[in-house]
mmJSON file of the N, C-alpha and C atoms, coordinates in Angstrom:
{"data_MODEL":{"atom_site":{
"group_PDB":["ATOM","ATOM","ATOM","ATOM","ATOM","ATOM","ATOM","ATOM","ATOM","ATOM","ATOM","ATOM","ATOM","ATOM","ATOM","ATOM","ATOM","ATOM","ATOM","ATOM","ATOM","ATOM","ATOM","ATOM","ATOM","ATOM","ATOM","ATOM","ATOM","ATOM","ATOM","ATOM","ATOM","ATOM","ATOM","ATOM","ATOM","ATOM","ATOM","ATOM","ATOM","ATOM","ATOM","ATOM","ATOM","ATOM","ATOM","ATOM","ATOM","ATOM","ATOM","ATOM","ATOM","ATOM","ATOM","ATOM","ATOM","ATOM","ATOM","ATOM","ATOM","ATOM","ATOM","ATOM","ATOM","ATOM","ATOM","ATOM","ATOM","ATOM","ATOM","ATOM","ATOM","ATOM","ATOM","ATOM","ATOM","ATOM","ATOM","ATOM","ATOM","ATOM","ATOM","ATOM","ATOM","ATOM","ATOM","ATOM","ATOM","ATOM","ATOM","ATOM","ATOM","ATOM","ATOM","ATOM","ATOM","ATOM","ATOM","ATOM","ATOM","ATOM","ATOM","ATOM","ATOM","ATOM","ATOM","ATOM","ATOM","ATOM","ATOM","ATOM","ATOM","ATOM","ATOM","ATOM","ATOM","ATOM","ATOM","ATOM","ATOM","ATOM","ATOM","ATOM","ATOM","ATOM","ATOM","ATOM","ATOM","ATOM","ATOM","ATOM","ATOM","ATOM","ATOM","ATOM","ATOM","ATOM","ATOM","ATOM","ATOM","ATOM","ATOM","ATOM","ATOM","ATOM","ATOM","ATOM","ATOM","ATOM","ATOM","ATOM","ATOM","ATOM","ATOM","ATOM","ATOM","ATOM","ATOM","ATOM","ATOM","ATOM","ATOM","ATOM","ATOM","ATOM","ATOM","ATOM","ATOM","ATOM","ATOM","ATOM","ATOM","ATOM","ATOM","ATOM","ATOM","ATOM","ATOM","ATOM","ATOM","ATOM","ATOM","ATOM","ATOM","ATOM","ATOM","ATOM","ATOM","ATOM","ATOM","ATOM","ATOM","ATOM","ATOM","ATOM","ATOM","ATOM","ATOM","ATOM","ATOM","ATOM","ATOM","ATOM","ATOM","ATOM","ATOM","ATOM","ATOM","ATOM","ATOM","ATOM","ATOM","ATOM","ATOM","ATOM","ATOM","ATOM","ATOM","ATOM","ATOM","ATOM","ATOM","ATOM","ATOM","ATOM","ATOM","ATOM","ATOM","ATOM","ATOM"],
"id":[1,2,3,4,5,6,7,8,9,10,11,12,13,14,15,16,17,18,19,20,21,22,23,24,25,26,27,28,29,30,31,32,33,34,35,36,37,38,39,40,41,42,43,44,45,46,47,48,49,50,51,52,53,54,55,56,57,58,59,60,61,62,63,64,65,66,67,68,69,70,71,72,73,74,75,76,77,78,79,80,81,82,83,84,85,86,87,88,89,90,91,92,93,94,95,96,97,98,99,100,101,102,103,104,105,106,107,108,109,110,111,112,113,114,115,116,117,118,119,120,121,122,123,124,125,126,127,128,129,130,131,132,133,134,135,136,137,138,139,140,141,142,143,144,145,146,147,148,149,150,151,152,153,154,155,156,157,158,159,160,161,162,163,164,165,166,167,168,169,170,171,172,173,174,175,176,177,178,179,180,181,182,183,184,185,186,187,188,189,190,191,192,193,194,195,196,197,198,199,200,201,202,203,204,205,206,207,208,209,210,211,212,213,214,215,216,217,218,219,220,221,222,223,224,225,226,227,228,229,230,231],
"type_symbol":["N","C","C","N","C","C","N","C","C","N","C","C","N","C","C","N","C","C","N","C","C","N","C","C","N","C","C","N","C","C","N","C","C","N","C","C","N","C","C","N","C","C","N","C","C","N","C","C","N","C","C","N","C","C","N","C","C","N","C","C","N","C","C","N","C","C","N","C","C","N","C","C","N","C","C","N","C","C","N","C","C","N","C","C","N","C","C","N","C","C","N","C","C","N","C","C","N","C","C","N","C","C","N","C","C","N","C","C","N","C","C","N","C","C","N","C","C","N","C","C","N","C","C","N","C","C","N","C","C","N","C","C","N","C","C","N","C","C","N","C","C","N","C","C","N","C","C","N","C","C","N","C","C","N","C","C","N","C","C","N","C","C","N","C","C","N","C","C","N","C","C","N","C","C","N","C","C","N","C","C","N","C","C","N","C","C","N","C","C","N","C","C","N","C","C","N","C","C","N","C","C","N","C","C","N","C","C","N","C","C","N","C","C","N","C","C","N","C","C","N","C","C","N","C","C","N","C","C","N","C","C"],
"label_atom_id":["N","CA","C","N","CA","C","N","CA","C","N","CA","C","N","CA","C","N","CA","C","N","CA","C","N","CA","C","N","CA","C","N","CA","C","N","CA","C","N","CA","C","N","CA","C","N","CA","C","N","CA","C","N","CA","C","N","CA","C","N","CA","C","N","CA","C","N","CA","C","N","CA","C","N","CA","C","N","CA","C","N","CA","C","N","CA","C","N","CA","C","N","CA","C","N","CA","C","N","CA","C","N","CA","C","N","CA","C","N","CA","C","N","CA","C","N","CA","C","N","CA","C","N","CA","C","N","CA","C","N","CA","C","N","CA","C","N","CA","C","N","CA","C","N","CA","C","N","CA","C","N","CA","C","N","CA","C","N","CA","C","N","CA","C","N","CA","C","N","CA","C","N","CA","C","N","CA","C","N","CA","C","N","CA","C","N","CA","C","N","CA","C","N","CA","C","N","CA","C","N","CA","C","N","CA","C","N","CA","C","N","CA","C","N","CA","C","N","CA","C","N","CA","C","N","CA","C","N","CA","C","N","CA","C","N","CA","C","N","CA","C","N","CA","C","N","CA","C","N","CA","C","N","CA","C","N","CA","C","N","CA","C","N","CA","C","N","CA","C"],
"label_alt_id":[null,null,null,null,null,null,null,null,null,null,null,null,null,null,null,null,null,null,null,null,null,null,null,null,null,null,null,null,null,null,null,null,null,null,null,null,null,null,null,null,null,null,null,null,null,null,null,null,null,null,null,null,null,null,null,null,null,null,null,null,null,null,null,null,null,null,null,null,null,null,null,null,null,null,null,null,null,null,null,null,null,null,null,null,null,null,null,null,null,null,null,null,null,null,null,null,null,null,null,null,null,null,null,null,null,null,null,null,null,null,null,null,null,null,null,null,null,null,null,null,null,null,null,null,null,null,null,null,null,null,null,null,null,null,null,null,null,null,null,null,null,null,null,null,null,null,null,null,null,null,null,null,null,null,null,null,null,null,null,null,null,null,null,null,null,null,null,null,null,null,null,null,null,null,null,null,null,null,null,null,null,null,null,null,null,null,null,null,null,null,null,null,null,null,null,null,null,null,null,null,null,null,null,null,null,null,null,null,null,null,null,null,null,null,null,null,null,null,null,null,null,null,null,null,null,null,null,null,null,null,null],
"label_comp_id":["UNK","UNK","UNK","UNK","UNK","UNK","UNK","UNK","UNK","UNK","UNK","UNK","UNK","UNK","UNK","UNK","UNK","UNK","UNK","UNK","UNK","UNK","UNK","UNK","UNK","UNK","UNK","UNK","UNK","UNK","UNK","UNK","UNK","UNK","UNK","UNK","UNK","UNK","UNK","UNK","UNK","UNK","UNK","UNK","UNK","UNK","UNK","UNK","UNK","UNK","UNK","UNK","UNK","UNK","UNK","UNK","UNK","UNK","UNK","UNK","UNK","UNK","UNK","UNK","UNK","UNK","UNK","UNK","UNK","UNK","UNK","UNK","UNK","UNK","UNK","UNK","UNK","UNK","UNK","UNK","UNK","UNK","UNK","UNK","UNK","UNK","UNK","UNK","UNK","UNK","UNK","UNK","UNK","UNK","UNK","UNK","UNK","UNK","UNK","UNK","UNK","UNK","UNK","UNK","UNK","UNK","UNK","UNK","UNK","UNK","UNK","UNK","UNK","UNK","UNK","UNK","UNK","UNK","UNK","UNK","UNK","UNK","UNK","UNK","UNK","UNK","UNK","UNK","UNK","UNK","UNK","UNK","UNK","UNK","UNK","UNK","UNK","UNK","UNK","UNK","UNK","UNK","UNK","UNK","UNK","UNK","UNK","UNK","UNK","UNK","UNK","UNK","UNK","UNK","UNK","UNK","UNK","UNK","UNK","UNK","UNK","UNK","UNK","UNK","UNK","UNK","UNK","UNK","UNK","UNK","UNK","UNK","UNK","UNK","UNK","UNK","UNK","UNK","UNK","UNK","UNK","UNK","UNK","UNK","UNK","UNK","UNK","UNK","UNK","UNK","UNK","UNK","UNK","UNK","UNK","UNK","UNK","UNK","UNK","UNK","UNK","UNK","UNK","UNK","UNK","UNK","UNK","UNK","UNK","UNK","UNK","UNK","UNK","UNK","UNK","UNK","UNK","UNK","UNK","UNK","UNK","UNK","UNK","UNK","UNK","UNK","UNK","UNK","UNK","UNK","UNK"],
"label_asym_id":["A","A","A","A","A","A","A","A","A","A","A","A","A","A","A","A","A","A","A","A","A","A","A","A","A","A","A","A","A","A","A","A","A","A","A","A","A","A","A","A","A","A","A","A","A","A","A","A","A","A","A","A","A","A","A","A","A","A","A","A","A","A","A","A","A","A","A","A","A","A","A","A","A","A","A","A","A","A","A","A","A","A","A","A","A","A","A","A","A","A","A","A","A","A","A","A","A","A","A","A","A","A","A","A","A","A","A","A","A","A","A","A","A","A","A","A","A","A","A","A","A","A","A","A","A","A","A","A","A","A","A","A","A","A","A","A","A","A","A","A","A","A","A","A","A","A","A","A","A","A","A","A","A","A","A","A","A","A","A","A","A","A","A","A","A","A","A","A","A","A","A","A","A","A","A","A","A","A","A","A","A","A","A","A","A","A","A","A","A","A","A","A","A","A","A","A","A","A","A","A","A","A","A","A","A","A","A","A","A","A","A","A","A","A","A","A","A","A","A","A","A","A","A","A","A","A","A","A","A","A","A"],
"label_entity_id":["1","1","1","1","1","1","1","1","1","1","1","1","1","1","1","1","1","1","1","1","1","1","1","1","1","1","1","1","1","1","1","1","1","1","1","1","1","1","1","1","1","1","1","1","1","1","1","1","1","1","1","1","1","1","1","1","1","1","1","1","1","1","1","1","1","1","1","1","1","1","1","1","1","1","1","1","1","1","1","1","1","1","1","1","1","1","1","1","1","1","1","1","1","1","1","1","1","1","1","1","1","1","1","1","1","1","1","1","1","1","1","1","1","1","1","1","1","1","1","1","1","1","1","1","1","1","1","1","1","1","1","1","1","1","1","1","1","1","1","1","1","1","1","1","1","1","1","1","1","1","1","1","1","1","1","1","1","1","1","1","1","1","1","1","1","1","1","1","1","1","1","1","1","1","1","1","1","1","1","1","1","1","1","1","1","1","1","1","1","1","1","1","1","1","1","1","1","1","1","1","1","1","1","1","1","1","1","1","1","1","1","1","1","1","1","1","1","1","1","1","1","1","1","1","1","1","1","1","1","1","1"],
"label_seq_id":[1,1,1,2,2,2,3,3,3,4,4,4,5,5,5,6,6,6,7,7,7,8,8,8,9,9,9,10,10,10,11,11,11,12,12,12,13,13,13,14,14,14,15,15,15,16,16,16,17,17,17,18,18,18,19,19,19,20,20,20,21,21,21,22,22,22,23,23,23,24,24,24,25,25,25,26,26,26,27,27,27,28,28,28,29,29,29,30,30,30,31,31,31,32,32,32,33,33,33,34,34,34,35,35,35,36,36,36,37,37,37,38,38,38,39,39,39,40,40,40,41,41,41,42,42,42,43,43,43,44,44,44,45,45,45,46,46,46,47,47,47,48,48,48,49,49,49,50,50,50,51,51,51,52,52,52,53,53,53,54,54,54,55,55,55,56,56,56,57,57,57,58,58,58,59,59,59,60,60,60,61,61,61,62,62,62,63,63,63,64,64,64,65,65,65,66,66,66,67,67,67,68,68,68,69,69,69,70,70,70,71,71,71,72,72,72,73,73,73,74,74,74,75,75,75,76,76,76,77,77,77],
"pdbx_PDB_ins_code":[null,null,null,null,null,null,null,null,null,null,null,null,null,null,null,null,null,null,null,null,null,null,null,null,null,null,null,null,null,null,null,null,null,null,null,null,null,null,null,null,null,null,null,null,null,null,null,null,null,null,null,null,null,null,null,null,null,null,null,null,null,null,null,null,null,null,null,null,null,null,null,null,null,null,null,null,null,null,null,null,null,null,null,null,null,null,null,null,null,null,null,null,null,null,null,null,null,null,null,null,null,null,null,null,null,null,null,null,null,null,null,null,null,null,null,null,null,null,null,null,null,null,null,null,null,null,null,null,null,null,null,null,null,null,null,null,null,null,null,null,null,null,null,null,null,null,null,null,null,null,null,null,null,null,null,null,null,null,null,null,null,null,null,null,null,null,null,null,null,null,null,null,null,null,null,null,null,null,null,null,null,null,null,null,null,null,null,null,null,null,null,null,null,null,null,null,null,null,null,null,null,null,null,null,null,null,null,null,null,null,null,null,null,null,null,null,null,null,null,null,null,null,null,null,null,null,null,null,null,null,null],
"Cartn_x":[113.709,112.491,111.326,110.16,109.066,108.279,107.601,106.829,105.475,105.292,104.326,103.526,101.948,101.391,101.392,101.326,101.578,100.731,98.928,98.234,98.329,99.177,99.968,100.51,101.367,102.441,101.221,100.014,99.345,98.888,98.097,97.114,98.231,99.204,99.999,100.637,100.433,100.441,99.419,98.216,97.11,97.081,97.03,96.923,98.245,99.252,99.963,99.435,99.289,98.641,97.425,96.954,95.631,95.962,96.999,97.781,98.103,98.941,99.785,98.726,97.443,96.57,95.619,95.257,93.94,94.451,93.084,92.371,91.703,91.306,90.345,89.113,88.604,87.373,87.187,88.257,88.261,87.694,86.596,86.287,87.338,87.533,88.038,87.74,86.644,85.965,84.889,85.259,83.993,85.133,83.992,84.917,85.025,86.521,86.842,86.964,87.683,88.35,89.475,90.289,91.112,92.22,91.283,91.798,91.801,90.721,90.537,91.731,92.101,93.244,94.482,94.704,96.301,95.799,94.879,95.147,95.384,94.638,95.516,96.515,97.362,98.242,99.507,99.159,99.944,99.966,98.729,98.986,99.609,99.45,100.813,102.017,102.152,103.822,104.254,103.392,103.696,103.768,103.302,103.39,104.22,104.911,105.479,107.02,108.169,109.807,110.417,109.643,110.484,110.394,111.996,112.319,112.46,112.789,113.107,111.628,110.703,109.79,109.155,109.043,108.256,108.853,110.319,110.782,110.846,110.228,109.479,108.039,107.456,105.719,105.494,106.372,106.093,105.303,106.103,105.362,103.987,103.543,102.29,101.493,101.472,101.265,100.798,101.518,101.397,100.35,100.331,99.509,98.01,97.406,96.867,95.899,96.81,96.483,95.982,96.474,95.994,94.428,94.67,93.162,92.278,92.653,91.486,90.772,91.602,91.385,89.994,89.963,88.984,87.649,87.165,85.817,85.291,84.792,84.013,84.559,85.694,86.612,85.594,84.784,84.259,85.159,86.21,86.98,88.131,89.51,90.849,91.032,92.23,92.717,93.372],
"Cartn_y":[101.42,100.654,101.401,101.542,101.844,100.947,101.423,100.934,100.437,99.271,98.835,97.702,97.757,97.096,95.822,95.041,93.711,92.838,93.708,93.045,93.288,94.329,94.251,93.215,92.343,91.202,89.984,90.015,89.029,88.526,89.785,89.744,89.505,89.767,89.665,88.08,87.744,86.04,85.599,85.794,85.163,85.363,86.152,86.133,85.292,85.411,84.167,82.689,82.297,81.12,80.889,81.773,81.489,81.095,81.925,82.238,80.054,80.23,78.922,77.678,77.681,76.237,76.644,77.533,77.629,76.512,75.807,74.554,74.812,73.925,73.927,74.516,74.571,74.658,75.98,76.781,78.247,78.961,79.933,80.98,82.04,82.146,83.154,84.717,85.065,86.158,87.063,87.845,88.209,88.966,89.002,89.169,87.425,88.2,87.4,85.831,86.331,85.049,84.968,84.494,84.348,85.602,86.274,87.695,89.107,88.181,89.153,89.325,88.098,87.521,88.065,87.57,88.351,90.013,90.475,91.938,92.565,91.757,92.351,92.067,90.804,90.655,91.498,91.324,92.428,93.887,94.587,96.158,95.807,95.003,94.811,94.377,94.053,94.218,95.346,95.938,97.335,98.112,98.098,99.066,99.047,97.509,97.16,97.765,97.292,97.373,96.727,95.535,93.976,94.185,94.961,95.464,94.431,93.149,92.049,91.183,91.199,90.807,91.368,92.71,93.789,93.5,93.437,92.565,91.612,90.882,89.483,89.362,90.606,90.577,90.282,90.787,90.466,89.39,88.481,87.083,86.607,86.959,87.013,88.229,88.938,90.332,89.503,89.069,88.542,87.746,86.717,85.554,86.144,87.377,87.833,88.733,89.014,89.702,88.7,87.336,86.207,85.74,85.842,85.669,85.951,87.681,88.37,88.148,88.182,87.487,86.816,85.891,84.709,85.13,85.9,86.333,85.167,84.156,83.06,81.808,82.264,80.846,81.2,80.199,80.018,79.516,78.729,78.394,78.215,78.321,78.124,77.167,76.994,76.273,75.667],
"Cartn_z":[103.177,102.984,103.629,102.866,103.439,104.15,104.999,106.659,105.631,105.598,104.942,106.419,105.745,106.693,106.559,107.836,107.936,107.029,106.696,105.693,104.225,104.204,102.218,102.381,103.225,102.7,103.134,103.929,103.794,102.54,102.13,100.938,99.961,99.748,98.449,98.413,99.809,99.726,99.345,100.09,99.546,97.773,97.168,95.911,95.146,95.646,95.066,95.468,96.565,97.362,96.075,95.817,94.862,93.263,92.827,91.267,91.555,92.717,92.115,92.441,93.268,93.24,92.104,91.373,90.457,89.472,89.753,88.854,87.343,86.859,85.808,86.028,87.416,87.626,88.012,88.24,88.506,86.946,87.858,86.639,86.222,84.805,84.612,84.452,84.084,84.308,85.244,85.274,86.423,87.571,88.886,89.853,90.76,91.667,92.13,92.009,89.942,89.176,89.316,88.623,88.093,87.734,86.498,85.738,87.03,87.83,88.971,89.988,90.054,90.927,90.534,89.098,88.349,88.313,88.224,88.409,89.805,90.383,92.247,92.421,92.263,92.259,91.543,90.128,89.692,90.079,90.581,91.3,92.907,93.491,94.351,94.527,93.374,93.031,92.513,91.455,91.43,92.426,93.541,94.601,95.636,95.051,96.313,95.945,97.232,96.587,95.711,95.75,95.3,93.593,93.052,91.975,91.045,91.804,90.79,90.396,91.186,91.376,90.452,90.327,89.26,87.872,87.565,86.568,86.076,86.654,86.077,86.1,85.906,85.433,84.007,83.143,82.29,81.644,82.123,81.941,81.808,83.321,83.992,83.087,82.538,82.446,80.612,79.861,78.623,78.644,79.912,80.089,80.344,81.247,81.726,79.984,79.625,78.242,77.474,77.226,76.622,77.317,78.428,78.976,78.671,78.935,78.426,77.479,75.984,74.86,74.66,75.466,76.21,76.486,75.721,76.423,76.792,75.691,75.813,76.855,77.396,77.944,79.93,80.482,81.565,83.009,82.332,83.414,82.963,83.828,83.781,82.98,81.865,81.063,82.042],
"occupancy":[1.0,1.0,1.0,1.0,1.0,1.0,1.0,1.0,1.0,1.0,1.0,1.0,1.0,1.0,1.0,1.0,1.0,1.0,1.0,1.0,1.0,1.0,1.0,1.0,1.0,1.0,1.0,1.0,1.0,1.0,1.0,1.0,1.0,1.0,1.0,1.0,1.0,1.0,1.0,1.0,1.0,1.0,1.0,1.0,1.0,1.0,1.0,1.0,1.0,1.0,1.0,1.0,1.0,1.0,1.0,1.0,1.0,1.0,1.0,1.0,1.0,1.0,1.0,1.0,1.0,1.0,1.0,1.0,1.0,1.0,1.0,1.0,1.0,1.0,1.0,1.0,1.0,1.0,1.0,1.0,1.0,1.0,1.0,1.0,1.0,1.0,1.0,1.0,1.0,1.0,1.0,1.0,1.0,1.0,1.0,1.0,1.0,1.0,1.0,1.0,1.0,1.0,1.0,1.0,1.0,1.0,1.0,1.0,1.0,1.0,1.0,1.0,1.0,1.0,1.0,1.0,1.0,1.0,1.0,1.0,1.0,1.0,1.0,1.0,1.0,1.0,1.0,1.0,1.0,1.0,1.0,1.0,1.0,1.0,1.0,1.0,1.0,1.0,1.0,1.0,1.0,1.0,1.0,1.0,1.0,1.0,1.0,1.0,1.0,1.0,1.0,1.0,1.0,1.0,1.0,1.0,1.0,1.0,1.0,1.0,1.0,1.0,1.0,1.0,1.0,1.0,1.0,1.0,1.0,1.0,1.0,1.0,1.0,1.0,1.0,1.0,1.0,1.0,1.0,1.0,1.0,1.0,1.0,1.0,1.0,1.0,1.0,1.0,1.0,1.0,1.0,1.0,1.0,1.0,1.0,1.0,1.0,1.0,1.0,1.0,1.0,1.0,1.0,1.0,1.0,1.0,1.0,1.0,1.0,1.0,1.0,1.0,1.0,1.0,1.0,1.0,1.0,1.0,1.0,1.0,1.0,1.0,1.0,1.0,1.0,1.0,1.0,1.0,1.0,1.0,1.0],
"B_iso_or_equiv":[0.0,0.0,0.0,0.0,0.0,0.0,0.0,0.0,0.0,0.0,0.0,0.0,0.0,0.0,0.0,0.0,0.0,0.0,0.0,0.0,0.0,0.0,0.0,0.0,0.0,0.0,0.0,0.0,0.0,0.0,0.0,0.0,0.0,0.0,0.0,0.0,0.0,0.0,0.0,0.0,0.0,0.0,0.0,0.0,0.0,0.0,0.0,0.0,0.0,0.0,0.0,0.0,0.0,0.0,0.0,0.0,0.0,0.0,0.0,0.0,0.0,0.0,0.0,0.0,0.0,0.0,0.0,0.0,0.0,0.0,0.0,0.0,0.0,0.0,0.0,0.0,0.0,0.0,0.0,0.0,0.0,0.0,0.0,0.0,0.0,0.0,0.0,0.0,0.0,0.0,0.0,0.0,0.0,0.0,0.0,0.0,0.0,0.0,0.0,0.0,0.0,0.0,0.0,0.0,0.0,0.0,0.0,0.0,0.0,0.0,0.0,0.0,0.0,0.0,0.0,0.0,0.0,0.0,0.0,0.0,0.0,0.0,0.0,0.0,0.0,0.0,0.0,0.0,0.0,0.0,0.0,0.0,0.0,0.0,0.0,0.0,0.0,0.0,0.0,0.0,0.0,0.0,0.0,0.0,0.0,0.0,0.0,0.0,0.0,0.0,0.0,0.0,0.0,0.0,0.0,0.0,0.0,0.0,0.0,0.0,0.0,0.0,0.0,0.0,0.0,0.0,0.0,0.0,0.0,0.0,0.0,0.0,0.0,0.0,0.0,0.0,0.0,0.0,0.0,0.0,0.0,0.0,0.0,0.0,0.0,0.0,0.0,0.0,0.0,0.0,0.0,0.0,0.0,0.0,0.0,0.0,0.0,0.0,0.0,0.0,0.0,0.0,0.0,0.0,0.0,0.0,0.0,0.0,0.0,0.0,0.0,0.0,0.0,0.0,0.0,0.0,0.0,0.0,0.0,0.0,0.0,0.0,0.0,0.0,0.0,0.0,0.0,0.0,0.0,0.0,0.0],
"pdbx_formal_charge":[null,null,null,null,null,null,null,null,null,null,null,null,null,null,null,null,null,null,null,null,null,null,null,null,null,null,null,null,null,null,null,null,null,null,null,null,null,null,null,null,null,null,null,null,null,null,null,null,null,null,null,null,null,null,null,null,null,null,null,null,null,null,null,null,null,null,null,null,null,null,null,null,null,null,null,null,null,null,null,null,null,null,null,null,null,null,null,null,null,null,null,null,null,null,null,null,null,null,null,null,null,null,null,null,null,null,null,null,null,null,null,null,null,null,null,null,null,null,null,null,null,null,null,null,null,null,null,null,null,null,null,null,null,null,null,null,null,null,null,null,null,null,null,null,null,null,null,null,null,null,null,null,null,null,null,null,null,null,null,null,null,null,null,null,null,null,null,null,null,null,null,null,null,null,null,null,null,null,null,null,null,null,null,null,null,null,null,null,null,null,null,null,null,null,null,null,null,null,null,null,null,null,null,null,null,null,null,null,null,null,null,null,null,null,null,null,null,null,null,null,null,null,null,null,null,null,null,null,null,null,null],
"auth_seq_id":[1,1,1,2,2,2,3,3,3,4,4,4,5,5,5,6,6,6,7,7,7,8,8,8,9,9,9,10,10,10,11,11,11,12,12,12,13,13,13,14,14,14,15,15,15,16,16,16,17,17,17,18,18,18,19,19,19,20,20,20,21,21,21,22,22,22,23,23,23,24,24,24,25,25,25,26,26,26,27,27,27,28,28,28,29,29,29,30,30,30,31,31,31,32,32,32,33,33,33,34,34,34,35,35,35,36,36,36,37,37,37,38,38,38,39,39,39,40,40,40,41,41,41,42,42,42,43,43,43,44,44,44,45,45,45,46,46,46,47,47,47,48,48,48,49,49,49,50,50,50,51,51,51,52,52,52,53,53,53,54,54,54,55,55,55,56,56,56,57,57,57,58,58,58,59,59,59,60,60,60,61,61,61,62,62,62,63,63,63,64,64,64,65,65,65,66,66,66,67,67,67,68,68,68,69,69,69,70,70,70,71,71,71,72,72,72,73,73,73,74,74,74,75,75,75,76,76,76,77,77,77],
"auth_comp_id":["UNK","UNK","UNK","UNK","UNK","UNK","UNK","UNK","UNK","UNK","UNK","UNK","UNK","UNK","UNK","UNK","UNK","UNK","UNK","UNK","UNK","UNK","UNK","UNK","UNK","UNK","UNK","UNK","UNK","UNK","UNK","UNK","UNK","UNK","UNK","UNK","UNK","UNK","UNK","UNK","UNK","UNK","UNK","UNK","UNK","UNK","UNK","UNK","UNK","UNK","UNK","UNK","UNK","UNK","UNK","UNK","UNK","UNK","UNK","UNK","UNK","UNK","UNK","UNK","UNK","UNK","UNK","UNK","UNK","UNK","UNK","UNK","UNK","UNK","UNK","UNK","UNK","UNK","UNK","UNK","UNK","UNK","UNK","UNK","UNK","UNK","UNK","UNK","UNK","UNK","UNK","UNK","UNK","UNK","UNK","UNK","UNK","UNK","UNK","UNK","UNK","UNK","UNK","UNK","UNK","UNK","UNK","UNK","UNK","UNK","UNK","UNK","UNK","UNK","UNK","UNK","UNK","UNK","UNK","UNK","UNK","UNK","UNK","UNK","UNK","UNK","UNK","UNK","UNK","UNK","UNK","UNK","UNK","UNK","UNK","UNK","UNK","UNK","UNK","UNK","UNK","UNK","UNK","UNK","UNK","UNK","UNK","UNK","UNK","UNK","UNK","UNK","UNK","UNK","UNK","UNK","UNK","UNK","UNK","UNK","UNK","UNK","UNK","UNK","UNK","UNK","UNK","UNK","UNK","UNK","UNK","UNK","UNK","UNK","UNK","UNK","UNK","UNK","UNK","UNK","UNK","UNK","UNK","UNK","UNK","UNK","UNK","UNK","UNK","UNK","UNK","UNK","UNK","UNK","UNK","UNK","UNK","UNK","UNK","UNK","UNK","UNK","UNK","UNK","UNK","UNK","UNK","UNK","UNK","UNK","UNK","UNK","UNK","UNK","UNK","UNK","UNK","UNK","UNK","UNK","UNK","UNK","UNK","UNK","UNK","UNK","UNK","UNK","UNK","UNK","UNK"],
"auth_asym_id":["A","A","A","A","A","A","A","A","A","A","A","A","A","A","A","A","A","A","A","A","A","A","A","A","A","A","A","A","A","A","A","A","A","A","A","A","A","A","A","A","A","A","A","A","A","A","A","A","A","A","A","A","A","A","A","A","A","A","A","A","A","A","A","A","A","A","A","A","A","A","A","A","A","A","A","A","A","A","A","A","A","A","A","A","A","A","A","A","A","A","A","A","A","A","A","A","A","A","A","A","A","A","A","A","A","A","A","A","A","A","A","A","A","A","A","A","A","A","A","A","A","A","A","A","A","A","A","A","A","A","A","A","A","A","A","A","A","A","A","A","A","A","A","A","A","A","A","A","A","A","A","A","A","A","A","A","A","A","A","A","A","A","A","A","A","A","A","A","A","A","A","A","A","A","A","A","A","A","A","A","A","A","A","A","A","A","A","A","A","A","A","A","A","A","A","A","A","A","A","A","A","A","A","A","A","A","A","A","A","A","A","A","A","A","A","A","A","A","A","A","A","A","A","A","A","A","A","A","A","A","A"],
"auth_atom_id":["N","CA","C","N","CA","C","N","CA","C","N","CA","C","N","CA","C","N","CA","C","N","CA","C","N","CA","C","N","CA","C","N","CA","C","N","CA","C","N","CA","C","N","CA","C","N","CA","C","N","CA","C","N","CA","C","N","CA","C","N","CA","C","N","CA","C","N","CA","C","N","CA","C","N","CA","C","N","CA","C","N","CA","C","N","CA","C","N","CA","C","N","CA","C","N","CA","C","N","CA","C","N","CA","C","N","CA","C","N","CA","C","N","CA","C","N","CA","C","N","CA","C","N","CA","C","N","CA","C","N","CA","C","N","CA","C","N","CA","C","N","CA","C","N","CA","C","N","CA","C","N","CA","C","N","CA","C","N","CA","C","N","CA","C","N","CA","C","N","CA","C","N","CA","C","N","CA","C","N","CA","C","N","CA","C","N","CA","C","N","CA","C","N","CA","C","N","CA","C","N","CA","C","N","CA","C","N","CA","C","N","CA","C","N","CA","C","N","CA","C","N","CA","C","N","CA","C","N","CA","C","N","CA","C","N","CA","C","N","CA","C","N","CA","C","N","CA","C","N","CA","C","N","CA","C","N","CA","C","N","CA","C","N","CA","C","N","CA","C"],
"pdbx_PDB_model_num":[1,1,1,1,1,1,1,1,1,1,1,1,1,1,1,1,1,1,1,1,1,1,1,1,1,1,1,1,1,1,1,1,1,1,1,1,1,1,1,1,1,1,1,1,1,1,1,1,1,1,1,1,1,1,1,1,1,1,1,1,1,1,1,1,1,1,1,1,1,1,1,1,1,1,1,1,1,1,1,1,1,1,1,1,1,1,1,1,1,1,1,1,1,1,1,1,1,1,1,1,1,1,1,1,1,1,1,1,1,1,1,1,1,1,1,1,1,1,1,1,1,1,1,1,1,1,1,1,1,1,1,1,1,1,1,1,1,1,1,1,1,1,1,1,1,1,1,1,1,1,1,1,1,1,1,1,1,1,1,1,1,1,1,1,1,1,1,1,1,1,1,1,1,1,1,1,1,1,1,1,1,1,1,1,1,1,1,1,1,1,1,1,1,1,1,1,1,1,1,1,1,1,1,1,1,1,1,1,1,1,1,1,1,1,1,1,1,1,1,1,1,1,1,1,1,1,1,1,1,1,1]
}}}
């Protein structure tokens, strides 16, 4: 295992902590939305070890692509 810093496993909570309460009222575009949120999230799982974890992006990764989609969409479905 690589020596990772104590604030990679913070921040990679916080961005789940955020993924699993976003509301209706969350923006989806821009910074520090939504799309903003699933893309940090997703480059730290990529970076991270957690192999099974990285194997279940998909999901998220489809959903994230559907977003985008969304130009016109202002806040979280």
């Amino acid at each position: 295992m690589i020596p990772k810093s104590i604030m990679e496993y913070l921040n990679l909570g916080g961005q789940l902590s955020y993924l699993r309460s976003a509301r209706s009222k969350y923006k989806v575009h821009g910074n520090r939305t939504v799309l903003d949120n699933i893309n940090q999230f997703i480059n730290s799982i990529k970076e991270s070890e957690f192999k099974i974890t990285q194997n279940a992006l998909y999901e998220l990764i489809a959903y994230k692509e559907l977003l985008e989609k969304t130009d016109n969409l202002n806040f979280f479905p």
